[in-house]
C-alpha positions in Angstrom: -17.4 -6.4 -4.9 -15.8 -5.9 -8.3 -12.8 -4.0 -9.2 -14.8 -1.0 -10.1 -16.5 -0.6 -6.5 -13.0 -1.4 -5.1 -11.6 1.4 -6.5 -14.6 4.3 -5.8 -14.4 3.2 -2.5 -11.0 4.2 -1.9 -11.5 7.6 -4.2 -9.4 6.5 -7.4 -10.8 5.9 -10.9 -9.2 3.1 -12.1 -9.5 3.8 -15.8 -6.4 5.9 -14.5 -4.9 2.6 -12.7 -5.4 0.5 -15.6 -4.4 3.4 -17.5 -1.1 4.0 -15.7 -0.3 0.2 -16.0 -1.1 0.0 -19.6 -2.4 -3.5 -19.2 -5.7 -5.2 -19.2 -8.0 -5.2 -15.9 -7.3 -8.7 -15.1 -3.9 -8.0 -14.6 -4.6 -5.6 -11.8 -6.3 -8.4 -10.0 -3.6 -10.5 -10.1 -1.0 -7.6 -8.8 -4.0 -7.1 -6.0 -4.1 -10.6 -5.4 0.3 -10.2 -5.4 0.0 -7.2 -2.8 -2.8 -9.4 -0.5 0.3 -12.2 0.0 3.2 -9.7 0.1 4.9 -10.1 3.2 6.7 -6.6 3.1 4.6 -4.6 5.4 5.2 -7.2 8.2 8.3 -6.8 7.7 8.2 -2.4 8.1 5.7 -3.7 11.2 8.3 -5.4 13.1 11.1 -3.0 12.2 9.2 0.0 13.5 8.6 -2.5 16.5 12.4 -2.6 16.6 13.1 1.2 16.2 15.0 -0.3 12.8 15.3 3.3 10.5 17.5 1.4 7.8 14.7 -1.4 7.7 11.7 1.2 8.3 13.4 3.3 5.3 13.5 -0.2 3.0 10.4 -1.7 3.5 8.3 1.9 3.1 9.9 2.5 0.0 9.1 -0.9 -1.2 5.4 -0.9 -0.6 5.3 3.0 -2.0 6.0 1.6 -5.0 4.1 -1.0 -5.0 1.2 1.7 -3.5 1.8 3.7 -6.3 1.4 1.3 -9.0 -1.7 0.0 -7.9 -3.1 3.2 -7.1 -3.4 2.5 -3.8 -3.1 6.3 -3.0 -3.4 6.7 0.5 -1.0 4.1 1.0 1.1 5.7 -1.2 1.0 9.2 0.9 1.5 7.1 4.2 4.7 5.1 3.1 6.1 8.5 1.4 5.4 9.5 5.1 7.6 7.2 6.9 10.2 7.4 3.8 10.7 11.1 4.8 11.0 10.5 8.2 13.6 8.3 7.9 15.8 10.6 5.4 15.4 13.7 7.2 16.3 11.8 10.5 12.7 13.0 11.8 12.5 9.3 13.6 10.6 10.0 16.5 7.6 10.7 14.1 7.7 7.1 12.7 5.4 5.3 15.7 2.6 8.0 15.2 3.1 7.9 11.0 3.1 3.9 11.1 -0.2 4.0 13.3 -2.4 6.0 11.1 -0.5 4.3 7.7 -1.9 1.0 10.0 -5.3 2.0 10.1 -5.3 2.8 6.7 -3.5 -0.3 5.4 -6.5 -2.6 7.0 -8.7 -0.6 5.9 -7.6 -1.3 2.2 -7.0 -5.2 2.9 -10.3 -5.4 4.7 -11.8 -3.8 1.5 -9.8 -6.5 -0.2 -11.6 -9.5 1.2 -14.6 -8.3 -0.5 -13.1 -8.1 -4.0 -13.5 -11.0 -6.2 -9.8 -11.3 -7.8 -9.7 -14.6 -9.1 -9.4 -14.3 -13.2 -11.7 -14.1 -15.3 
């Protein structure tokens, strides 16, 4: 599958992507590739395991980013999700927000495998 497909999959044109990056398309494979190896949403998996807000808080606000750079938009909407929860102390949301941010997250990695991202 090639970048293009990737991205009408998941319901973003990503002239706007490469766009919003201001850099050519083979650098959004490599930040793909970056974001296949990051280990941060392990890290918001085992402090929601852990009932860890402060950690929860960190590491959904780290992968937002992330989200929102690579256009990655219903990520994006999920880890704004568990953000919020967090600051407005609306914690015992965070198990059922995680779970559907879950499904959502494989589904975009599992989309992932199919992608060829090596350079061209």
């Amino acid at each position: 599958m090639d970048l293009t497909t990737f991205y009408s999959e998941i319901g973003v044109d990503i002239k706007t992507v490469v766009n919003r990056l201001g850099l050519p398309e083979k650098y959004l494979k490599k930040y793909l590739r970056k974001f296949k190896e990051n280990k941060e949403y392990q890290k918001l998996s085992k402090a929601v395991a852990e009932q860890d807000d402060y950690n929860v808080e960190w590491a959904a606000h780290s992968l937002k980013g992330v989200a929102s750079n690579l256009g990655l938009n219903s990520l994006l909407t999920g880890f704004q999700d568990l953000v919020d929860s967090v600051r407005h102390e609306d914690t015992q949301r965070i198990p059922e927000l995680f779970e559907a941010t879950s499904q959502e997250y494989q589904k975009i990695m599992s989309l992932l495998e199919e992608v060829d991202l090596e350079e061209s």
